[in-house]
Structure formats: structure tokens, C-alpha cells
C-alpha positions in Angstrom: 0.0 0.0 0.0 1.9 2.7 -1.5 2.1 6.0 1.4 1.5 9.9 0.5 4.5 12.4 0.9 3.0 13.6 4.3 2.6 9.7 5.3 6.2 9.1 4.7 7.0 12.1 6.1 5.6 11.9 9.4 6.6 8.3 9.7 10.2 8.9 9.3 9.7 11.6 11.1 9.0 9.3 14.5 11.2 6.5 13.4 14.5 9.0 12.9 13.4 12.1 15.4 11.7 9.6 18.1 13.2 6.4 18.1 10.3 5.2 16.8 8.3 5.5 19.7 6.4 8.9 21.0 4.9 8.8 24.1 1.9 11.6 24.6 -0.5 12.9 27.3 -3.6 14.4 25.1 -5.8 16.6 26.8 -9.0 14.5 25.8 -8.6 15.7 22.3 -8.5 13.2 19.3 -5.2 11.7 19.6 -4.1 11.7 15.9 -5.0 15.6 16.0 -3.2 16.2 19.4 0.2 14.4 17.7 -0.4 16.2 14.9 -0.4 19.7 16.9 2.7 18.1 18.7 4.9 17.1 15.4 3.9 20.2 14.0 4.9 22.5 16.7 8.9 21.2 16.0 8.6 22.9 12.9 6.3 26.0 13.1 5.1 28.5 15.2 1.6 28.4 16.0 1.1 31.7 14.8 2.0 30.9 11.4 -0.5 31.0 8.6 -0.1 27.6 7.5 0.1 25.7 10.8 -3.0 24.5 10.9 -3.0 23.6 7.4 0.5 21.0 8.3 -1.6 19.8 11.6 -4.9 18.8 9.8 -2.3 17.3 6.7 -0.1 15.6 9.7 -3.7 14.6 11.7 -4.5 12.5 8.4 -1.2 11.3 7.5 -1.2 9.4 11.2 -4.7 8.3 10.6 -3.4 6.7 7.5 -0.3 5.5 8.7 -2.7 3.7 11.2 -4.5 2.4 8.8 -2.0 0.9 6.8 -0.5 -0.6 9.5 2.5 1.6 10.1 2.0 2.7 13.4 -0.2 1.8 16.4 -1.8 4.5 18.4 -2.6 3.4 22.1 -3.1 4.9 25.2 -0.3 7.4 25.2 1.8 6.2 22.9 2.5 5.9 19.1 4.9 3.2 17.9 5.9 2.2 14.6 5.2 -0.9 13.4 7.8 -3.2 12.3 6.1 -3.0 8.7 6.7 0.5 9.6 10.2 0.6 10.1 10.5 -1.9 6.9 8.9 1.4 4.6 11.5 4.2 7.0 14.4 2.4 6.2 13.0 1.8 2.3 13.1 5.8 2.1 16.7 7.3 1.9 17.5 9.3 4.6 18.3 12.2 2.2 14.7 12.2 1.2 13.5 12.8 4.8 15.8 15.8 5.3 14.6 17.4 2.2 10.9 16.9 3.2 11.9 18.3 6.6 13.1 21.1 4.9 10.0 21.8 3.2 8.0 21.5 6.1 10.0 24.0 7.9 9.2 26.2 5.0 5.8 25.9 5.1 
């Protein structure tokens, strides 16, 4: 199941940044949308224009990473999956710092 830019993105962005693993404490918002809020927060300010454009792209990106099996969101924690870690070590590494790049852009 092939994965969108923001999919790949955001996984390598927990396998490489996070070890893979994130743990979370969500404020009884929808924990895809509070990670989201999270991940986007390392790369812009919340003032920003287009932040909330990257959290809702980044809120769906986990929800399909989910979905495909790439990571498991439970409790207060997201892990990847080792399918998950199979498709982050698939992508070069190179590819991951450009997209970060961009995303810092945004």
C-alpha cells in the first residue's frame, strides 16, 4: 500500500526524530489531531499561517499510517510498526531531510 509524501513524512519523522516511539499525554482531544499539533509544533510557530494547514495534513497522515498498518496508536503512545520501520528504512534518509526542509518552509 503505496504511502503519500505527508505519510512518509511523518513516519520517518517518528522512526529518525523519536526512536520510533512517542509517548503523549492528550488533553482529551483526538489523539491523531493532538500528535499532529505536537509534530507540527517542532517545525512552526503556531502563529503561522499555514500551521494548521500541516496539523490537519499531519492529523491525516497518522490516521493513515494507522491504517496501513505503520503505526499503532494506544493509550499514550504511538509506535511504529515493524512494517513501519521496513517502509522508514526503504526511504533514503536524504529524502527525509529534504521533506523536513519543506515543512519548515511551510
Amino acid at each position: 500500500m503505496a504511502l503519500t509524501p505527508v505519510e512518509r513524512f511523518v513516519l520517518m519523522l517518528i522512526y529518525h526524530e523519536y526512536g520510533g516511539k512517542l509517548y503523549y499525554q492528550s488533553s482529551g482531544s483526538d489523539p491523531e489531531e493532538y500528535l499532529a499539533r505536537f509534530l507540527a509544533e517542532d517545525f512552526l510557530d503556531e502563529r503561522s499561517p499555514n500551521f494548521e494547514r500541516v496539523v490537519k495534513g499531519f492529523a491525516e497522515a497518522l490516521k493513515g499510517l494507522k491504517e496501513k498498518g505503520m503505526i499503532e496508536i494506544s493509550g499514550y503512545d504511538v509506535r511504529v510498526t515493524s512494517a513501519g520501520i521496513g517502509e522508514a528504512l526503504a526511504i533514503p534518509l536524504e529524502e527525509y531531510k529534504k521533506l523536513k526542509q519543506k515543512f519548515m518552509k511551510a
